[in-house]
N, CA, C and O atoms as a Tinker XYZ file with bonds, in Angstrom:
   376  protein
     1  N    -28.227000   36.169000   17.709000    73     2
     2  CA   -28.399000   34.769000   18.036000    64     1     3
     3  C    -28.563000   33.927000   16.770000    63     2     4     5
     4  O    -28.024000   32.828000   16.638000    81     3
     5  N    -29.508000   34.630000   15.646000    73     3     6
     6  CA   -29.753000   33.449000   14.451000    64     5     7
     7  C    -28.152000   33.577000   13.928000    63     6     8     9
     8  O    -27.474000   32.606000   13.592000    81     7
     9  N    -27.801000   34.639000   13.929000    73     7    10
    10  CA   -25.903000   34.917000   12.819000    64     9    11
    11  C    -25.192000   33.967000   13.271000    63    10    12    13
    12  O    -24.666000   33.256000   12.415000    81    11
    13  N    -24.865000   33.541000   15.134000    73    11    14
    14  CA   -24.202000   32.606000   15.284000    64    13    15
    15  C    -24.513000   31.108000   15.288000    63    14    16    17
    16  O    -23.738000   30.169000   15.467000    81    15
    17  N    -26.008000   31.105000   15.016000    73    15    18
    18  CA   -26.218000   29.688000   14.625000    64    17    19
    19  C    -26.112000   29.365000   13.314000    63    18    20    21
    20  O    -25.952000   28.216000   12.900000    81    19
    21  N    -26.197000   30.377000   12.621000    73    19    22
    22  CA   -26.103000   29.968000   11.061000    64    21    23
    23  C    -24.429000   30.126000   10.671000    63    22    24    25
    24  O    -23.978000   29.751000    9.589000    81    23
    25  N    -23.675000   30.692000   11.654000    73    23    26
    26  CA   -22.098000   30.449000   11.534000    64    25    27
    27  C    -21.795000   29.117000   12.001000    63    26    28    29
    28  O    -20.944000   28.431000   11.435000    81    27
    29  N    -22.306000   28.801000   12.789000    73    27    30
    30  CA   -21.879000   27.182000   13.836000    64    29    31
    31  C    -21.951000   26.607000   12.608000    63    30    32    33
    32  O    -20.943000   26.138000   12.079000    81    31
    33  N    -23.359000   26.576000   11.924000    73    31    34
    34  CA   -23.950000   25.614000   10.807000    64    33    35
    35  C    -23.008000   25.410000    9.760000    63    34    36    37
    36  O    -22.596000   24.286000    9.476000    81    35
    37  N    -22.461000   26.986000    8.870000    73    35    38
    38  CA   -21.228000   26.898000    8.032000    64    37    39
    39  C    -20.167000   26.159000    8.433000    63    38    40    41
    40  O    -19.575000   25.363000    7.703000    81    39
    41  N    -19.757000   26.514000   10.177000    73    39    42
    42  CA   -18.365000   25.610000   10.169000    64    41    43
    43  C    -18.613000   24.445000   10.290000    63    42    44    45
    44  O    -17.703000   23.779000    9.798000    81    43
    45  N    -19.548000   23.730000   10.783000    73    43    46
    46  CA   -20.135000   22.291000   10.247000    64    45    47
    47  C    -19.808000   21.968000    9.645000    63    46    48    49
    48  O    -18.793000   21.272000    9.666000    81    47
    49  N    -20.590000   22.320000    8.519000    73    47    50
    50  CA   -20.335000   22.157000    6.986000    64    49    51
    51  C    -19.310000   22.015000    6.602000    63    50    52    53
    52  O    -18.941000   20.961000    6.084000    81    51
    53  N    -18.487000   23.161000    6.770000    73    51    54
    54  CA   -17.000000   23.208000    6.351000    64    53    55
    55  C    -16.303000   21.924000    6.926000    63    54    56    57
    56  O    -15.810000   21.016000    6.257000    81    55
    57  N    -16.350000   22.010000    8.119000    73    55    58
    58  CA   -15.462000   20.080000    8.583000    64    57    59
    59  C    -16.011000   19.149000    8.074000    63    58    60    61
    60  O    -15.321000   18.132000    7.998000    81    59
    61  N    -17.372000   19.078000    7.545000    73    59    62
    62  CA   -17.674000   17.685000    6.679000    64    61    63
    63  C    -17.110000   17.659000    5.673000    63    62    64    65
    64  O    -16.647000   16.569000    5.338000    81    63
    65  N    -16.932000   18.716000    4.865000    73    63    66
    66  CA   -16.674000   18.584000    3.472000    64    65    67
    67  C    -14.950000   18.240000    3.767000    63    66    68    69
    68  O    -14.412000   17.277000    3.221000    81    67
    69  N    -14.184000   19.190000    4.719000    73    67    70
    70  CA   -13.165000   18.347000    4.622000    64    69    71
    71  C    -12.471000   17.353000    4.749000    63    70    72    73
    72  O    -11.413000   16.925000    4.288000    81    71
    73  N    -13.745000   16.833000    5.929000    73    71    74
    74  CA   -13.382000   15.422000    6.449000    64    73    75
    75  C    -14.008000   14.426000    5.159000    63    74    76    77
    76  O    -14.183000   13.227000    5.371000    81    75
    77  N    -14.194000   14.788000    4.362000    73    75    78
    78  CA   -15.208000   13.946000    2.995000    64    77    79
    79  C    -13.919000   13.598000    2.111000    63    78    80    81
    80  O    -13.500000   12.511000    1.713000    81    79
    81  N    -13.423000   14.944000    1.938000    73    79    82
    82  CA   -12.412000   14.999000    0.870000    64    81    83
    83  C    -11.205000   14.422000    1.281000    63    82    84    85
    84  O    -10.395000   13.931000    0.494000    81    83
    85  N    -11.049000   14.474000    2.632000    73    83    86
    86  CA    -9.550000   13.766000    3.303000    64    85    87
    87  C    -10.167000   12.311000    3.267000    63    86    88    89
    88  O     -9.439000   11.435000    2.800000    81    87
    89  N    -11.287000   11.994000    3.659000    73    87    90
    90  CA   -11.106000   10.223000    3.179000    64    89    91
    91  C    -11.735000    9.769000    1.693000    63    90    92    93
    92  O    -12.006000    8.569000    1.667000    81    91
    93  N    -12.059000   10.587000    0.285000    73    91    94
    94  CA   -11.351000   10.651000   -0.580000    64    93    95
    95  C    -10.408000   10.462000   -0.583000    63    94    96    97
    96  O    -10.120000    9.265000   -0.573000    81    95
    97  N     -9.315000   11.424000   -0.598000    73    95    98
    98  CA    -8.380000   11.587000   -1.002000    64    97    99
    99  C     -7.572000   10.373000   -0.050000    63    98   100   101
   100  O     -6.610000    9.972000   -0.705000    81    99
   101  N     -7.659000    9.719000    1.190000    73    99   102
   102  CA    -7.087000    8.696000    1.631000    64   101   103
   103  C     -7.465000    7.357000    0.698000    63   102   104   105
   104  O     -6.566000    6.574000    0.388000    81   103
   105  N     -9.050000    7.107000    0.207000    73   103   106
   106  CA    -9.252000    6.245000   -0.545000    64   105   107
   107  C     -8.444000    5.956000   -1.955000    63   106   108   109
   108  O     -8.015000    4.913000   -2.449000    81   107
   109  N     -8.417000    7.611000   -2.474000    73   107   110
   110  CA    -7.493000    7.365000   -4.080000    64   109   111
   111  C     -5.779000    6.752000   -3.623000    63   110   112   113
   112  O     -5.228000    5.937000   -4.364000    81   111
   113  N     -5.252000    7.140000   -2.654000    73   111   114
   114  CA    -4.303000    6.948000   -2.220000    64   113   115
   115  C     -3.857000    5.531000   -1.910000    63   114   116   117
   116  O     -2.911000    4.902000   -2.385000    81   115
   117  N     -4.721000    5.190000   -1.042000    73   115   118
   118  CA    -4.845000    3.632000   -0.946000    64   117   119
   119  C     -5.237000    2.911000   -1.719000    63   118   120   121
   120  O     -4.936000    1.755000   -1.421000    81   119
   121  N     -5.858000    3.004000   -2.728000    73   119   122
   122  CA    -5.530000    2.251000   -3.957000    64   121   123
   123  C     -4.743000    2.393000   -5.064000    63   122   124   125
   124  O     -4.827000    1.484000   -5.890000    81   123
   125  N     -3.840000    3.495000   -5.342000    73   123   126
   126  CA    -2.617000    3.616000   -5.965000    64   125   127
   127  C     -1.872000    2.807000   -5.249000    63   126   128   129
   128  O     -1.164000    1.924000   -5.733000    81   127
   129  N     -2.006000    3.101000   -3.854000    73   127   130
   130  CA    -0.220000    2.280000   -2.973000    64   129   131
   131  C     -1.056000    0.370000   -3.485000    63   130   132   133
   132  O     -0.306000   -0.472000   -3.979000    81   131
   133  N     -1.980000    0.170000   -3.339000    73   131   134
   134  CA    -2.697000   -1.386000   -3.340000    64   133   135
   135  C     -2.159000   -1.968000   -5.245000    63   134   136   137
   136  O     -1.817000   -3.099000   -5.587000    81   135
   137  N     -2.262000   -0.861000   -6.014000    73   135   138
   138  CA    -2.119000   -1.281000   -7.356000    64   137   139
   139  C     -0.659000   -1.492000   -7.779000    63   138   140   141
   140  O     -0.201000   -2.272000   -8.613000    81   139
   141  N      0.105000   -0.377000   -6.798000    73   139   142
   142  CA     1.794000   -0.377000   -6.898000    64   141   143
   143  C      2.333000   -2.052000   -5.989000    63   142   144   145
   144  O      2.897000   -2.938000   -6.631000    81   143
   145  N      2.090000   -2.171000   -4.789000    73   143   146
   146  CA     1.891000   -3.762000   -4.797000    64   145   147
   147  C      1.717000   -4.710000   -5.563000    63   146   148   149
   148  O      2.561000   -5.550000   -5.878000    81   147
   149  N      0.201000   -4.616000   -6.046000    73   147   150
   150  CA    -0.081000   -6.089000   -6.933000    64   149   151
   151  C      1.409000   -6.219000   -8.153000    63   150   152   153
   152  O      2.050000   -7.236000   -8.417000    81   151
   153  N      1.593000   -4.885000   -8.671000    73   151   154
   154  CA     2.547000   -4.687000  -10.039000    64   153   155
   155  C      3.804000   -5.329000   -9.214000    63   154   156   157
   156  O      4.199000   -6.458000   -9.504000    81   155
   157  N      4.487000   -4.476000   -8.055000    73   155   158
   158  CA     5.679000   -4.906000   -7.446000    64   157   159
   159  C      5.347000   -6.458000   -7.065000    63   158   160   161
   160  O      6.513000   -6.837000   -7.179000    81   159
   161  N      5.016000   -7.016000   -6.892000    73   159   162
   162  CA     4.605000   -8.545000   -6.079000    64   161   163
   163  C      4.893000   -9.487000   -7.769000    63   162   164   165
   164  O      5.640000  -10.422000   -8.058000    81   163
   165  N      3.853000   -8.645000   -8.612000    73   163   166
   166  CA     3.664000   -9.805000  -10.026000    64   165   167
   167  C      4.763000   -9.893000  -10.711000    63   166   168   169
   168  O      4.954000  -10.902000  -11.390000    81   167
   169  N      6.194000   -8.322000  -10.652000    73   167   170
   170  CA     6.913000   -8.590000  -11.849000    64   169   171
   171  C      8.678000   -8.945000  -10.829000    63   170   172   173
   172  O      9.794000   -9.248000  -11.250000    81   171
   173  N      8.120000   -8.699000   -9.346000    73   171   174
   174  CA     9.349000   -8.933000   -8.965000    64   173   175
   175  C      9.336000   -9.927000   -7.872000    63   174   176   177
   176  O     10.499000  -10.231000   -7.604000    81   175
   177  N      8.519000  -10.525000   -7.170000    73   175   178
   178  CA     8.380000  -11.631000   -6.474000    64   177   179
   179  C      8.970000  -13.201000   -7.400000    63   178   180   181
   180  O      8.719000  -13.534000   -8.558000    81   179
   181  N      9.658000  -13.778000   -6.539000    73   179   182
   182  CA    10.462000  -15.190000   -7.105000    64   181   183
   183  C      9.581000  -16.064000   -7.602000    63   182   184   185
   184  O      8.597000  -16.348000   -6.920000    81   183
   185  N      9.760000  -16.619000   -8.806000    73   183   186
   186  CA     8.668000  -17.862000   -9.710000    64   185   187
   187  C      8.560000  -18.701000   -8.862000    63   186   188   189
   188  O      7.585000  -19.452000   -8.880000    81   187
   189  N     10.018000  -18.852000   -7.405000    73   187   190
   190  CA     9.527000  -20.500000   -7.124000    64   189   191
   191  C      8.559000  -20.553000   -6.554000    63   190   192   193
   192  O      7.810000  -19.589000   -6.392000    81   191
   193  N      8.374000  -21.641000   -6.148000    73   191   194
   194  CA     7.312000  -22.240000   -5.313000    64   193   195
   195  C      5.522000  -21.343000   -5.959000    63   194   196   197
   196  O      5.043000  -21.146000   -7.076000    81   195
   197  N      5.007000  -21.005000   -4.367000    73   195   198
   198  CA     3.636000  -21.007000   -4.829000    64   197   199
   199  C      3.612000  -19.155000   -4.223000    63   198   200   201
   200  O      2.632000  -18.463000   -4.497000    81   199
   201  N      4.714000  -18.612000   -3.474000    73   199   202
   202  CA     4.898000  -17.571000   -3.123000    64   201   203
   203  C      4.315000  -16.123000   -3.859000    63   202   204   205
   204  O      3.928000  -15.107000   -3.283000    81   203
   205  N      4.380000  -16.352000   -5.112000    73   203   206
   206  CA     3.831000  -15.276000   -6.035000    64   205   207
   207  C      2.206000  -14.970000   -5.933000    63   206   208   209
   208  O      1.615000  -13.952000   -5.573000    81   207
   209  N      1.614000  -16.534000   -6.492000    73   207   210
   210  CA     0.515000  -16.805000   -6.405000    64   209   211
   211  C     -0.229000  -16.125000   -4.941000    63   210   212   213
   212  O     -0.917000  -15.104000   -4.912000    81   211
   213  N      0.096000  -16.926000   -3.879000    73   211   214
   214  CA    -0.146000  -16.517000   -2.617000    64   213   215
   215  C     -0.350000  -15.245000   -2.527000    63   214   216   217
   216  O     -1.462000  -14.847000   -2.182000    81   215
   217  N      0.590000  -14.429000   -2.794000    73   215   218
   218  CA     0.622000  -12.801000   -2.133000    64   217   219
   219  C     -0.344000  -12.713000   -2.801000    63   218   220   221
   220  O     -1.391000  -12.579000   -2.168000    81   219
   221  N     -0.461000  -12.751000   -4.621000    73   219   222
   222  CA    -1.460000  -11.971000   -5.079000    64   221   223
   223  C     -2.473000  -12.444000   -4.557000    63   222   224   225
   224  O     -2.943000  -11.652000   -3.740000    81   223
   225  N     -2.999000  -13.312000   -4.639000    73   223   226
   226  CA    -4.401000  -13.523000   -3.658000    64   225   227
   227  C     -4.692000  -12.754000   -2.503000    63   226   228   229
   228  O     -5.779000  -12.186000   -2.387000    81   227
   229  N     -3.863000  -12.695000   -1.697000    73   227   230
   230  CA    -4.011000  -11.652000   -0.506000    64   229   231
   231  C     -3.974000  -10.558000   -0.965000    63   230   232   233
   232  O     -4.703000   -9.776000   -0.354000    81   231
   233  N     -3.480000  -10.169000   -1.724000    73   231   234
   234  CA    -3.311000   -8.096000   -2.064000    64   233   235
   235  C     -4.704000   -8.312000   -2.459000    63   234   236   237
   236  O     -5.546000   -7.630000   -1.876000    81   235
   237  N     -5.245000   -9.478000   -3.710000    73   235   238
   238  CA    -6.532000   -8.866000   -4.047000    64   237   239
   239  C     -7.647000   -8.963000   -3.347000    63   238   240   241
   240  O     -8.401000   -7.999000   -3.476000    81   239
   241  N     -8.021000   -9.865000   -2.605000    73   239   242
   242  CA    -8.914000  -10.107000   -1.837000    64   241   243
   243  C     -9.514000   -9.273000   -0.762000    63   242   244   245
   244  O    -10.667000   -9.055000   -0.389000    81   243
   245  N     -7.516000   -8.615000   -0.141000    73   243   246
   246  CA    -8.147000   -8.011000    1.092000    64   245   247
   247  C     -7.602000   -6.417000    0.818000    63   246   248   249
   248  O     -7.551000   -5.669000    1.794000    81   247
   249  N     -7.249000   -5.974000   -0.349000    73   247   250
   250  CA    -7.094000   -4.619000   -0.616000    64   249   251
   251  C     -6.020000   -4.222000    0.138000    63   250   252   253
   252  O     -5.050000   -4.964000    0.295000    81   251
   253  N     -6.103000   -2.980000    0.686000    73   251   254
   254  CA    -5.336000   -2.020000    1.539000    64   253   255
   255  C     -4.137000   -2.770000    2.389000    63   254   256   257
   256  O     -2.923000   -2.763000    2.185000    81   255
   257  N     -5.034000   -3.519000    3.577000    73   255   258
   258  CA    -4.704000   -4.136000    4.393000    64   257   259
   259  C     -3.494000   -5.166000    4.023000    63   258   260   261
   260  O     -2.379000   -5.305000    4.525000    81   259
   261  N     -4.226000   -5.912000    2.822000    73   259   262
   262  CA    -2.881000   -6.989000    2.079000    64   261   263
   263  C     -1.735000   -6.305000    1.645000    63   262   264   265
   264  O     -0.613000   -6.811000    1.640000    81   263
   265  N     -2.058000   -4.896000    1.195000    73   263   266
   266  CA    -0.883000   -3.842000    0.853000    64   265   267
   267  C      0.095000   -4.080000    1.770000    63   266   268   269
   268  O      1.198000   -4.619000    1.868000    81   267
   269  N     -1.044000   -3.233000    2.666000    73   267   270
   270  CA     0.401000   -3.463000    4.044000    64   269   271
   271  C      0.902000   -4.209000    4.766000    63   270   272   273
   272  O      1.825000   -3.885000    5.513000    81   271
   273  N      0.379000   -5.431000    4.700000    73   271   274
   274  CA     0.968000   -6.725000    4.913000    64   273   275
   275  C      2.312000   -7.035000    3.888000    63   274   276   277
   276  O      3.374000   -7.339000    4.432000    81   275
   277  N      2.248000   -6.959000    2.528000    73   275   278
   278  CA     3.073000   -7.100000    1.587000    64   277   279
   279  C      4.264000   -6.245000    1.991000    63   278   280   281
   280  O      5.444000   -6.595000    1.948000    81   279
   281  N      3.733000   -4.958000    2.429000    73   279   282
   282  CA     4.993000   -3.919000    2.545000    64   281   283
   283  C      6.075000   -4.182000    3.376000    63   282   284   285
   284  O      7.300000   -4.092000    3.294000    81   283
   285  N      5.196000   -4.560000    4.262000    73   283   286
   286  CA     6.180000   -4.269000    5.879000    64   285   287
   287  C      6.030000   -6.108000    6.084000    63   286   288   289
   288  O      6.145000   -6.435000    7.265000    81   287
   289  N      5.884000   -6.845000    5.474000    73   287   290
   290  CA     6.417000   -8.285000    6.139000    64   289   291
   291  C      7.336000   -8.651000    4.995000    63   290   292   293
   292  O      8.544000   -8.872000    5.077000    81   291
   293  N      6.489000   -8.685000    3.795000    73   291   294
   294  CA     7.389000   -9.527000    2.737000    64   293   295
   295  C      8.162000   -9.023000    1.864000    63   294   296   297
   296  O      9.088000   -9.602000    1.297000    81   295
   297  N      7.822000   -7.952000    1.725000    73   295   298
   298  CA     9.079000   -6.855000    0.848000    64   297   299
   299  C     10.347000   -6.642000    1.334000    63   298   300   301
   300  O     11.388000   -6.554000    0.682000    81   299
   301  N     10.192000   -6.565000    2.519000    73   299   302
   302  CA    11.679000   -6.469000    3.195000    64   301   303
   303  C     12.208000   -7.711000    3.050000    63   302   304   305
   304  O     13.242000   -7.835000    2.394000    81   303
   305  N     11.799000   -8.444000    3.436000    73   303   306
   306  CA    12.817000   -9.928000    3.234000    64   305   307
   307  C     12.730000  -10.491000    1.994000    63   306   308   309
   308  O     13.561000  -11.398000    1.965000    81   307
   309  N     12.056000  -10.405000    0.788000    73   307   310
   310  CA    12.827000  -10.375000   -0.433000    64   309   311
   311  C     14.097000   -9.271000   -0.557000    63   310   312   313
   312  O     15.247000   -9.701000   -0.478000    81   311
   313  N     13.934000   -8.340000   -0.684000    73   311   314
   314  CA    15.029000   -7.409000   -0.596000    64   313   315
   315  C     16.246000   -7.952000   -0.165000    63   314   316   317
   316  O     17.213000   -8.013000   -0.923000    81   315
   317  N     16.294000   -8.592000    1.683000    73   315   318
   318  CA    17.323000   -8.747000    1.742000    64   317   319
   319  C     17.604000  -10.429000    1.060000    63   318   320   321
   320  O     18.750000  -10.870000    1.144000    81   319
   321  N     16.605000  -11.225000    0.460000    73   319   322
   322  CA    17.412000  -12.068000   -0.105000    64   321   323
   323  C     17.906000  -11.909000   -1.394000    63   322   324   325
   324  O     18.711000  -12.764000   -1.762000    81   323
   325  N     17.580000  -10.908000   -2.261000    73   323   326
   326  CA    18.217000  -10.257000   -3.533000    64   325   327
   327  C     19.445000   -9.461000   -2.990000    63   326   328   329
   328  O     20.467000   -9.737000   -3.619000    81   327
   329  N     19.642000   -8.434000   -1.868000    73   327   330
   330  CA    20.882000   -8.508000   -1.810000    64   329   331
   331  C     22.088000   -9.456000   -0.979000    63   330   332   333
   332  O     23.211000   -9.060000   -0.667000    81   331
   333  N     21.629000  -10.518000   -0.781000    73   331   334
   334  CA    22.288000  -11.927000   -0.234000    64   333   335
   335  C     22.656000  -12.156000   -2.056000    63   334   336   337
   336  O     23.796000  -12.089000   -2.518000    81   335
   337  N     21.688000  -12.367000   -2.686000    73   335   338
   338  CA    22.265000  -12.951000   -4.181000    64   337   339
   339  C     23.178000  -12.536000   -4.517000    63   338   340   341
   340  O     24.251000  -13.140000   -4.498000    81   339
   341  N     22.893000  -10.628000   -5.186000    73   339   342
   342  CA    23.980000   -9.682000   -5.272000    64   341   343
   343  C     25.184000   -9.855000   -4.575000    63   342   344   345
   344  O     26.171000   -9.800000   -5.309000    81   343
   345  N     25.457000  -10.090000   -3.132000    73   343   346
   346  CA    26.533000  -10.437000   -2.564000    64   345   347
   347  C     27.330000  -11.674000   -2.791000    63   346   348   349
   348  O     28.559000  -11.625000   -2.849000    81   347
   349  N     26.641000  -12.812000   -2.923000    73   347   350
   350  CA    26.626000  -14.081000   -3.429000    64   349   351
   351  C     27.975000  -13.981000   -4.695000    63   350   352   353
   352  O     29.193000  -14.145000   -4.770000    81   351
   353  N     26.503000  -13.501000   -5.782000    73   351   354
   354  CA    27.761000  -13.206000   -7.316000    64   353   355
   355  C     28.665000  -12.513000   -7.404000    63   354   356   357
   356  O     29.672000  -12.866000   -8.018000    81   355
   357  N     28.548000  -11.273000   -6.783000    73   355   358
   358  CA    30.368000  -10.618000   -6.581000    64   357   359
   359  C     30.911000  -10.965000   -6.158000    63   358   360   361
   360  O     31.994000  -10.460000   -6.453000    81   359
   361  N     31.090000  -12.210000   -4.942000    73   359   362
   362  CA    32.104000  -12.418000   -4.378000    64   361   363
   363  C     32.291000  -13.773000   -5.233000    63   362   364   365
   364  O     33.259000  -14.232000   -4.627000    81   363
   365  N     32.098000  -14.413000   -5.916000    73   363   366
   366  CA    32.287000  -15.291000   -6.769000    64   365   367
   367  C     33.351000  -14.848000   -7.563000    63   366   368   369
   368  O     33.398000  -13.705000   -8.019000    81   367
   369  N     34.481000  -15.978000   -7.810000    73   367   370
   370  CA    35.227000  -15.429000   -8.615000    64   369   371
   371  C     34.906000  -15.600000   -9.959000    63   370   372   373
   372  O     33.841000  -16.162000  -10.213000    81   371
   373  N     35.936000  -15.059000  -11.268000    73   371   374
   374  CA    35.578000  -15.595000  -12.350000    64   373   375
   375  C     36.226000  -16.686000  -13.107000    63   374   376
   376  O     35.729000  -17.088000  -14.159000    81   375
């Protein structure tokens, strides 16, 4: 009776520590993907307007979350207006 309570106790243990280290390891993660943002947003987001400014405020303020806001709303539609440009100048003659 004490062997299997002091086994219960180990595997306890054992799921905390991994559940510790998996949100570690989700935390280091989410702030690499949050730092790869701010960089992608600062050196490739358009000068005009106030658009640059804007995002970064949101990536920094709200971390993670602004990440993924950046990812999945506004990254894609820069993209496709850089390849609207790209399309733009090749079909331009010379």
């Amino acid at each position: 009776m004490v062997e299997t309570a002091y086994n219960c106790r180990m595997i306890g243990n054992f799921i905390g520590v991994f559940f510790l280290l998996l949100v570690i390891v989700g935390m280091i993660a989410g702030t690499i993907f949050w730092i790869f943002m701010i960089v992608e947003c600062a050196t490739k987001e358009a000068d005009t307007g106030n658009t640059k400014i804007v995002w970064i405020i949101i990536l920094v303020f709200t971390h993670v979350i602004g990440a993924l806001l950046y990812y999945f709303v506004r990254r894609p539609e820069r993209l496709r207006e850089w390849r609207l440009a790209q399309k733009r100048t090749s079909e331009t003659p010379l």
